[in-house]
C-alpha positions as a LaTeX table, in Angstrom:
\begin{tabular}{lrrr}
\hline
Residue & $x$ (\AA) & $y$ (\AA) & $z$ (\AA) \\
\hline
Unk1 & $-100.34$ & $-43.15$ & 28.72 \\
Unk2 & $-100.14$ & $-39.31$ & 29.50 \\
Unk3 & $-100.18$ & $-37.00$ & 26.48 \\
Unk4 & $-96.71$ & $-35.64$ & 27.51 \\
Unk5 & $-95.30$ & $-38.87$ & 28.44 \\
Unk6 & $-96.06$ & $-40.03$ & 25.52 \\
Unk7 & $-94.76$ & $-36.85$ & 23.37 \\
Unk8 & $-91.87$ & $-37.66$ & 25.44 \\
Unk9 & $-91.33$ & $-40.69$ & 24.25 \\
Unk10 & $-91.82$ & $-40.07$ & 20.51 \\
Unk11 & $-89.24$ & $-37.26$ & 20.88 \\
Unk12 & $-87.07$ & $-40.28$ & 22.40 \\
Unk13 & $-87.76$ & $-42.82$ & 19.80 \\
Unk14 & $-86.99$ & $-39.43$ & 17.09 \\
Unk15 & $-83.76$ & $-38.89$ & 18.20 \\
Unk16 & $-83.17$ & $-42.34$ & 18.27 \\
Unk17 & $-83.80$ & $-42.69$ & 15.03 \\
Unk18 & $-81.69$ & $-39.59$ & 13.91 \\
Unk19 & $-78.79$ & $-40.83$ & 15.46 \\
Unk20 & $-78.83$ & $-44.13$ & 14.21 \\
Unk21 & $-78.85$ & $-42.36$ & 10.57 \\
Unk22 & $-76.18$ & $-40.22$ & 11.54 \\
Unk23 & $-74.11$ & $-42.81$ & 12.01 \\
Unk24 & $-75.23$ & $-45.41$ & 9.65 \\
Unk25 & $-74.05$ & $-41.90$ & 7.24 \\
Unk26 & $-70.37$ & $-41.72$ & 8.74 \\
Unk27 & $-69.99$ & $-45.27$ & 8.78 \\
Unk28 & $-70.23$ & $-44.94$ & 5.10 \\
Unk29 & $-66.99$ & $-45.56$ & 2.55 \\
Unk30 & $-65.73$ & $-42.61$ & 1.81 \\
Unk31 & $-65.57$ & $-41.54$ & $-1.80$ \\
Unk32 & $-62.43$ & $-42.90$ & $-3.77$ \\
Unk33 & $-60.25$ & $-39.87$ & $-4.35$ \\
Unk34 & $-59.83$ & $-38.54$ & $-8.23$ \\
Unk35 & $-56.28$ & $-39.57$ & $-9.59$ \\
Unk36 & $-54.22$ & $-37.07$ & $-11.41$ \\
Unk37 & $-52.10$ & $-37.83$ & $-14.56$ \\
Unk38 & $-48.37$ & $-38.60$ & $-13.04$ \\
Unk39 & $-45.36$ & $-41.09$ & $-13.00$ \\
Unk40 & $-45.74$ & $-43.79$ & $-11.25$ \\
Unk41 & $-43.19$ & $-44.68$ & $-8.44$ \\
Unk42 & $-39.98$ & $-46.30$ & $-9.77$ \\
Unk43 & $-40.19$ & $-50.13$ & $-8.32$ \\
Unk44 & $-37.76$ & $-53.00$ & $-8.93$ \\
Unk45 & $-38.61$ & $-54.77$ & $-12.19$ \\
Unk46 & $-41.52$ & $-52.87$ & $-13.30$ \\
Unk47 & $-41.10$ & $-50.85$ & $-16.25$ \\
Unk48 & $-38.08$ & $-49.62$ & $-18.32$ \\
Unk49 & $-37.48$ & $-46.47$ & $-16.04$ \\
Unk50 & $-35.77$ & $-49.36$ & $-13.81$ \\
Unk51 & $-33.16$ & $-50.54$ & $-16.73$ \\
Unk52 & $-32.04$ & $-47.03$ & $-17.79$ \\
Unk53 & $-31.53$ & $-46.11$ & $-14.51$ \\
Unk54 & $-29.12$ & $-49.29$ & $-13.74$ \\
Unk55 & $-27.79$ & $-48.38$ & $-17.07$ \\
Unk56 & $-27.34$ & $-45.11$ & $-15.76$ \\
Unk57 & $-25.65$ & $-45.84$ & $-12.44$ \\
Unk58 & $-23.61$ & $-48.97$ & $-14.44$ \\
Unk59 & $-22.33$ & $-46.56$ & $-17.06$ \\
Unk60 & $-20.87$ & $-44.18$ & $-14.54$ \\
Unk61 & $-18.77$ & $-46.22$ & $-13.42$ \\
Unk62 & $-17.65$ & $-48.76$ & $-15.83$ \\
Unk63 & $-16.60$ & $-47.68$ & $-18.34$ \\
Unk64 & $-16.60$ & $-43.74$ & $-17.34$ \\
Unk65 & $-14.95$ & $-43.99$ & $-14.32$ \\
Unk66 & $-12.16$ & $-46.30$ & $-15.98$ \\
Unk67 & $-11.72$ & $-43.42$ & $-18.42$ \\
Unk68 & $-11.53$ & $-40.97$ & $-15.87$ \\
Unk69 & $-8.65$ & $-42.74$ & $-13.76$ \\
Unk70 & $-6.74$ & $-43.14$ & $-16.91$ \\
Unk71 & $-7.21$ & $-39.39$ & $-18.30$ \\
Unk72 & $-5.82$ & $-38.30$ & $-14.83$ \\
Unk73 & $-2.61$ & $-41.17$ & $-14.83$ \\
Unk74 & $-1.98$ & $-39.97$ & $-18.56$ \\
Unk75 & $-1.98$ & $-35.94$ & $-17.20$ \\
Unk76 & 0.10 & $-37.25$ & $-14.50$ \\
Unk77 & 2.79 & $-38.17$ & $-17.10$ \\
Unk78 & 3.01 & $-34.40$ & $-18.16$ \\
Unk79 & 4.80 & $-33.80$ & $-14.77$ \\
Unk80 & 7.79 & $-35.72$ & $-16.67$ \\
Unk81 & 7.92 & $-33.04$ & $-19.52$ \\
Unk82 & 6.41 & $-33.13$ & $-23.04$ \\
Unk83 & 8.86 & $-36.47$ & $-24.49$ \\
Unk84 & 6.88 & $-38.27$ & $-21.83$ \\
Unk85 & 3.43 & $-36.72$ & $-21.87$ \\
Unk86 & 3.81 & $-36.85$ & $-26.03$ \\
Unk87 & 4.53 & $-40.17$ & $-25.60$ \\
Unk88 & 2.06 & $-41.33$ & $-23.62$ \\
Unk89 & $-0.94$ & $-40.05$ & $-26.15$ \\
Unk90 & 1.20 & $-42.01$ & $-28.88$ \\
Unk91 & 0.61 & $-45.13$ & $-26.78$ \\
Unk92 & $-2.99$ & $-44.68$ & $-26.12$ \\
Unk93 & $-3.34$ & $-43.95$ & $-30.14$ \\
Unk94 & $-1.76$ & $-47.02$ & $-31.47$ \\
Unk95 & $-4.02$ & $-49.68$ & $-29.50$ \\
Unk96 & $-5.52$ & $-52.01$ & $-31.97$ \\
Unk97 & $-8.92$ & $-50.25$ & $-32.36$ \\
Unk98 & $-8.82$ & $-47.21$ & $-31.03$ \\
Unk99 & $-11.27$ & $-45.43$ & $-32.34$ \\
Unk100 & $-13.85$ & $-47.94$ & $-31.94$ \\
Unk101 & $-13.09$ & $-48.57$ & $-28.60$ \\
Unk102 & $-13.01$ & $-45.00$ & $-28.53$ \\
Unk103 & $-16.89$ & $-44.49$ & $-29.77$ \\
Unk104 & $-18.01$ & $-47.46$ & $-27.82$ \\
Unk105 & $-16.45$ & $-47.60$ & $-24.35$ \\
Unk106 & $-16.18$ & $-43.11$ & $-24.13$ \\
Unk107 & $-18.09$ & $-41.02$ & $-26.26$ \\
Unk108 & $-21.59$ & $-43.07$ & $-26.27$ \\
Unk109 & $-21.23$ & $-43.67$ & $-22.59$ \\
Unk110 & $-20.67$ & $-40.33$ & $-21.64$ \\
Unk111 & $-23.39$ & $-38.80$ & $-23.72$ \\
Unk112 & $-25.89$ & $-41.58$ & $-22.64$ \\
Unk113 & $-24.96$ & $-41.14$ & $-18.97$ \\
Unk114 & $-25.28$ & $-37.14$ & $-19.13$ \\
Unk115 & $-28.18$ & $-36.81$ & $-21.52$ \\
Unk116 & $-30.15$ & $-39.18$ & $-19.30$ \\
Unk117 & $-28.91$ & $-37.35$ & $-15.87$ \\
Unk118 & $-30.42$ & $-34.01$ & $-17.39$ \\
Unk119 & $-33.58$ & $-36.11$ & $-17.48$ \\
Unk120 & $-33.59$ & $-37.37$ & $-13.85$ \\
Unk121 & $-32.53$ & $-33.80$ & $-13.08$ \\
Unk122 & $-35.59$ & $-32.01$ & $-14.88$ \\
Unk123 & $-38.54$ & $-35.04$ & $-13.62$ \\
Unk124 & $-36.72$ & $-34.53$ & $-9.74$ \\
Unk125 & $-36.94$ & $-32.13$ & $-6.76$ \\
Unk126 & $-34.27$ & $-31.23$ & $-4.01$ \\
Unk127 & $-36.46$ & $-29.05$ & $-2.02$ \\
Unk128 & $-33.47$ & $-27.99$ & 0.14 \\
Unk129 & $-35.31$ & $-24.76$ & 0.59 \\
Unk130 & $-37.92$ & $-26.94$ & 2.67 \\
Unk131 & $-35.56$ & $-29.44$ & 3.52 \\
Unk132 & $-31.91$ & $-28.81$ & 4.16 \\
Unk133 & $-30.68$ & $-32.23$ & 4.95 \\
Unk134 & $-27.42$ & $-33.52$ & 3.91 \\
Unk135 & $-29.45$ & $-36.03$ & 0.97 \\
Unk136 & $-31.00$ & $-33.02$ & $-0.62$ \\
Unk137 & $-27.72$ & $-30.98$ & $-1.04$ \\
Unk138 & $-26.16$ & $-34.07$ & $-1.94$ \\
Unk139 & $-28.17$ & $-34.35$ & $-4.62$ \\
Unk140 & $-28.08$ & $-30.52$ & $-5.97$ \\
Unk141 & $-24.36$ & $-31.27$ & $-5.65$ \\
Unk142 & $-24.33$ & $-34.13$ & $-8.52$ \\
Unk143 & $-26.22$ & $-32.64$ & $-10.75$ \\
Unk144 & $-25.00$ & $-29.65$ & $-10.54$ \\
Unk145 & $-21.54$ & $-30.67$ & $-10.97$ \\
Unk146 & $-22.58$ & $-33.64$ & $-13.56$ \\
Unk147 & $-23.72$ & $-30.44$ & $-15.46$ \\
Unk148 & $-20.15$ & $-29.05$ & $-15.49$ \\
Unk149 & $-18.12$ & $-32.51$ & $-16.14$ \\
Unk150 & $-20.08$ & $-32.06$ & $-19.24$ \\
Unk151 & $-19.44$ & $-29.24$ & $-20.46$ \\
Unk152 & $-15.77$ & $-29.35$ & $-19.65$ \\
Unk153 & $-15.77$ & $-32.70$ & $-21.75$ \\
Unk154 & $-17.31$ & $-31.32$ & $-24.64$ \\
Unk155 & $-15.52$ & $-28.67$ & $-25.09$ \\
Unk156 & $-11.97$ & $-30.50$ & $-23.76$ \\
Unk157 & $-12.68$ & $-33.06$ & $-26.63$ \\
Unk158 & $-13.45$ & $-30.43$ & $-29.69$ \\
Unk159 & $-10.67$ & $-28.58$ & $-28.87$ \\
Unk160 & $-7.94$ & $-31.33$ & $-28.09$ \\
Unk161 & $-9.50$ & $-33.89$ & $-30.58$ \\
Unk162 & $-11.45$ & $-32.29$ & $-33.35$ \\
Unk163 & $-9.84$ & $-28.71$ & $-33.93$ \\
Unk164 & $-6.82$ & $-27.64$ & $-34.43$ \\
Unk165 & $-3.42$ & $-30.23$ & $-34.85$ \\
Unk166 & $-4.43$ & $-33.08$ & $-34.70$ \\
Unk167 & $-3.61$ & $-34.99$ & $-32.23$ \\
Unk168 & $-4.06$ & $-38.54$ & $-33.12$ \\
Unk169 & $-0.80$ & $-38.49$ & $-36.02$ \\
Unk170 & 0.98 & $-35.65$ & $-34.15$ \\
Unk171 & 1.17 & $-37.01$ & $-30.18$ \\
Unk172 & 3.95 & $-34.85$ & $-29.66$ \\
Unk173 & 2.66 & $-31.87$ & $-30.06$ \\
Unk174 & $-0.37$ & $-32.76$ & $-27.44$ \\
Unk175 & 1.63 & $-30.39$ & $-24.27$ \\
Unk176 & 1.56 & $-27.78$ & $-26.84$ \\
Unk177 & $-1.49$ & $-27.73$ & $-27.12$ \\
Unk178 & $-2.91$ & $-27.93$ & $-23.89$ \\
Unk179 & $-0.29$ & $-25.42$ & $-22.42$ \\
Unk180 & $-1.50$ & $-22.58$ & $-25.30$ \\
Unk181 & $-5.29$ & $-23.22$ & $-23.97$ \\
Unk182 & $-4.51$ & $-23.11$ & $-20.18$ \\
Unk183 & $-2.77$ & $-19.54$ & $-20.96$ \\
Unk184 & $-5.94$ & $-17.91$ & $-20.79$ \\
Unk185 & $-6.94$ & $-17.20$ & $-17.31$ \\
Unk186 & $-10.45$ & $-17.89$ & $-17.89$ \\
Unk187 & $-9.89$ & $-21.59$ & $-18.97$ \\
Unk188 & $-7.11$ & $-22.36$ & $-16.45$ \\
Unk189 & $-9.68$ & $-21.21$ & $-13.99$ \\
Unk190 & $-12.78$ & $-23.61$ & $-15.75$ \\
Unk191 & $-10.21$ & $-26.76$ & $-15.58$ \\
Unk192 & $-9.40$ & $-26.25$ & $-12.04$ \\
Unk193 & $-12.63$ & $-25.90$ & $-11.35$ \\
Unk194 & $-14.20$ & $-28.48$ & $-13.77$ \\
Unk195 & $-11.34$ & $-30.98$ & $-12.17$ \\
Unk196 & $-12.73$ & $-30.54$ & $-8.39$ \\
Unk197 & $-16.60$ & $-31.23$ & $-10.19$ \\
Unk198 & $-15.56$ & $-34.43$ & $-11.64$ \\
Unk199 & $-13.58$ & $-35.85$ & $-9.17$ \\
Unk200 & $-16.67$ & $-35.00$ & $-6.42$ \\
Unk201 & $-19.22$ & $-36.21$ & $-9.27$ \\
Unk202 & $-16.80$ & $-39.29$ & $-9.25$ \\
Unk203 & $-16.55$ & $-40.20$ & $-5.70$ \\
Unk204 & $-19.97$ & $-39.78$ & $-4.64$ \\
Unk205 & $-21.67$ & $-41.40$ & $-7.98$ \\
Unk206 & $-19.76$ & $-44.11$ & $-6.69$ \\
Unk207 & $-20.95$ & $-44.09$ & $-3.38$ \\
Unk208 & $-24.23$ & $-44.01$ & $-4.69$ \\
Unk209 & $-23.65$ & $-47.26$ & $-6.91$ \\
Unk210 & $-22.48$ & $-49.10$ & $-4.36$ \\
Unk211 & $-25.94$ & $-48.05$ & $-2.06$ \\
Unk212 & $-27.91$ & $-48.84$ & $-5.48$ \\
Unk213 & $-26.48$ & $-51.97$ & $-6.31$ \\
Unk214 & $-27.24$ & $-53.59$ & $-2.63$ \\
Unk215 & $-23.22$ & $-53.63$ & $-2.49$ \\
Unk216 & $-23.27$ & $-51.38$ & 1.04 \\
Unk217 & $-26.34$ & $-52.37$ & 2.70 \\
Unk218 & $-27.14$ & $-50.68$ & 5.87 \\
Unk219 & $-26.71$ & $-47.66$ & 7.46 \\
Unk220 & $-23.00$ & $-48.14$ & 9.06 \\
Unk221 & $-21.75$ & $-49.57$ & 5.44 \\
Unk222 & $-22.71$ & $-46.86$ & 3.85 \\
Unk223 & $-21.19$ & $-44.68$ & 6.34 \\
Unk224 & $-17.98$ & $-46.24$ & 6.38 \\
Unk225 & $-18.14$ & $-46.48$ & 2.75 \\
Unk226 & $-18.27$ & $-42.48$ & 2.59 \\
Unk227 & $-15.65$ & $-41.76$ & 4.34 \\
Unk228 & $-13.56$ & $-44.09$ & 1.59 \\
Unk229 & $-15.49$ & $-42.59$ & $-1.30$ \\
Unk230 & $-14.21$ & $-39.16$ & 0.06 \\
Unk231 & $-10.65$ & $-40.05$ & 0.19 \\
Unk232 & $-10.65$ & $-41.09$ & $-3.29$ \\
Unk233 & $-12.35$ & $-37.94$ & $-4.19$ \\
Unk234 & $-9.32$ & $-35.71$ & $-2.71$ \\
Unk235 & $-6.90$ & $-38.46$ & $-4.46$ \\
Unk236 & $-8.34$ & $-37.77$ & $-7.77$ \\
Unk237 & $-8.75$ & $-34.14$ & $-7.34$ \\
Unk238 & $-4.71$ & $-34.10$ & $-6.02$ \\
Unk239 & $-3.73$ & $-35.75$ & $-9.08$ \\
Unk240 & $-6.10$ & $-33.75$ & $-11.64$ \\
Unk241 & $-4.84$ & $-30.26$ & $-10.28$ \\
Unk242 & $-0.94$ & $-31.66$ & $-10.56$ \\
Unk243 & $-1.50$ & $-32.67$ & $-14.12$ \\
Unk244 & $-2.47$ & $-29.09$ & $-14.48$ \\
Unk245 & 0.18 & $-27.83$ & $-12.57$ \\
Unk246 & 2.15 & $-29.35$ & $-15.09$ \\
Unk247 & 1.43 & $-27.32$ & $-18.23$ \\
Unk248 & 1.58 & $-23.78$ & $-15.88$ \\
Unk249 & 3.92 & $-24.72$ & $-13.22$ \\
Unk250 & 6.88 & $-22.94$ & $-15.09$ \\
Unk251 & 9.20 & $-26.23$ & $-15.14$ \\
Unk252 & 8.46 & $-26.04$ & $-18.99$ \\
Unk253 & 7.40 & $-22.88$ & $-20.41$ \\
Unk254 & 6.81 & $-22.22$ & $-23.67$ \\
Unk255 & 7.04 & $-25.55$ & $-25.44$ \\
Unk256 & 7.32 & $-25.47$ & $-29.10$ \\
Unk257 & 4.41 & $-27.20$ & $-31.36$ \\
Unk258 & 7.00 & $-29.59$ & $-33.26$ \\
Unk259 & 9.41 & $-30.88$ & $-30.61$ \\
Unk260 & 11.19 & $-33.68$ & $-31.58$ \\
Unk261 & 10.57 & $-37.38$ & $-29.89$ \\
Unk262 & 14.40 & $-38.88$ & $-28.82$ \\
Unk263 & 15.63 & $-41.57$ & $-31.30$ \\
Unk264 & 16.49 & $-44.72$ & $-30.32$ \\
Unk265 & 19.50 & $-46.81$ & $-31.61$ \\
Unk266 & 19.38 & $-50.41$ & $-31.82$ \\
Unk267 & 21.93 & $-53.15$ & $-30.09$ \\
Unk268 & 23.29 & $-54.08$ & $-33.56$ \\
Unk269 & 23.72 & $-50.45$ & $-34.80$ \\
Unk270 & 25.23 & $-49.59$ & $-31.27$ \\
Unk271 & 27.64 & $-52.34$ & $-32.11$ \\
Unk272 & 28.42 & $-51.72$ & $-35.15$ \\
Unk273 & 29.39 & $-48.08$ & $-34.33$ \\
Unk274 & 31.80 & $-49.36$ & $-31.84$ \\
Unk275 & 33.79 & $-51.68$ & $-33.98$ \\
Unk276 & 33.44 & $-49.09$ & $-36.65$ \\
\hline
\end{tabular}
């Protein structure tokens, strides 16, 4: 063979050879990628993250959201005048165990439900600066007003049940009370406010425990389901703001601290008084 055929060839077989390697190289598996320290993604059944979020979603609903409907029927009453609104808060204080049911079924719940919120609120991101869909702002939305329907309650419950006359063995003077707070413009202005938070914290926390709970599966349930979570938003919110209308409407201004409850005669004192 010819010195530069066979040079040629050698160059031929070289290459060859090279490319062979080359791929042999890239056909390699690729190096398993370092993991970082983070939280793992929340499944079904795996872990406790799974629980106290159910607990979570559960909690907001029953037994918050029962206590929220009947806060706002009880403020409704104050649209019949202080005897009625009075007593109404004597009813709900002489249930057999109120102050258990009280701890158990209100105050627990509530700080469970927003203690654990804050949590999902500081380990979460919105990114509606990167992504402004609806699901991002929806989500600012709750926690941002979840962060007010706290504070209102804290501060509604010191002042209405832990300061001042107490409540509890004097029901009557509870419209009073609430009318001296809501004369400052500042807190008239944080109730209304406050009122529209909770009712929208409400209405969509609801929504979402229906989505949660597999109750509205699919796209169209949910939907639908929306549009009747937003109607009982504006219900709620209707009723809250006329409870508050109430105590600065003008219908009863200036009620005194120690109004008197009416007394009721009975059939055989009624009686008597006639054939008296």
């Amino acid at each position: 063979m010819p010195p530069f055929k066979a040079l040629k060839k050698g160059k031929w077989i070289l290459e060859l050879i090279l490319g062979a390697s080359i791929i042999m190289a890239t056909a390699h598996t690729p190096a398993t990628p370092t993991l970082h320290p983070g939280v793992e993604p929340l499944r079904a059944g795996q872990g406790t993250s799974f629980v106290w979020r159910k607990l979570h979603s559960l909690l907001g609903v029953i037994p918050i959201g029962a206590f929220l409907l009947e806060h706002l029927l009880s403020n409704f009453e104050a649209l019949k005048g202080p005897i009625a609104y009075g007593a109404q808060v004597k009813f709900l204080n002489s249930l057999p165990l109120v102050r258990v049911l009280e701890w158990t079924f209100i105050f627990l719940p509530i700080l469970y439900h927003a203690l654990y919120g804050v949590y999902i609120w500081l380990r979460g991101k919105s990114n509606v600066i990167y992504y402004p869909w609806s699901g991002n702002w929806m989500y600012v939305a709750q926690r941002y007003t979840g962060l007010i329907a706290f504070v209102y309650i804290a501060q509604h419950v010191y002042r209405q049940r832990f300061s001042g006359i107490m409540l509890p063995e004097n029901p009557y003077a509870s419209f009073h009370k609430v009318q001296v707070e809501l004369q400052n413009p500042f807190m008239l202005a944080f109730y209304v406010i406050a009122m529209i938070a909770i009712c929208w914290h409400f209405s969509y926390g609801v929504w979402l425990f229906a989505a949660k709970w597999g109750i509205t599966p699919g796209k169209t349930a949910r939907k639908r389901f929306g549009f009747a979570c937003f109607g009982l938003g504006l219900v709620l919110a209707v009723m809250g703001l006329a409870g508050i209308w109430a105590f600065v409407g003008g219908k009863y201004p200036n009620v005194p601290e120690n109004i008197t409850p009416p007394t009721t005669v009975s059939a055989n004192a009624f009686a008597g008084v006639l054939h008296g």
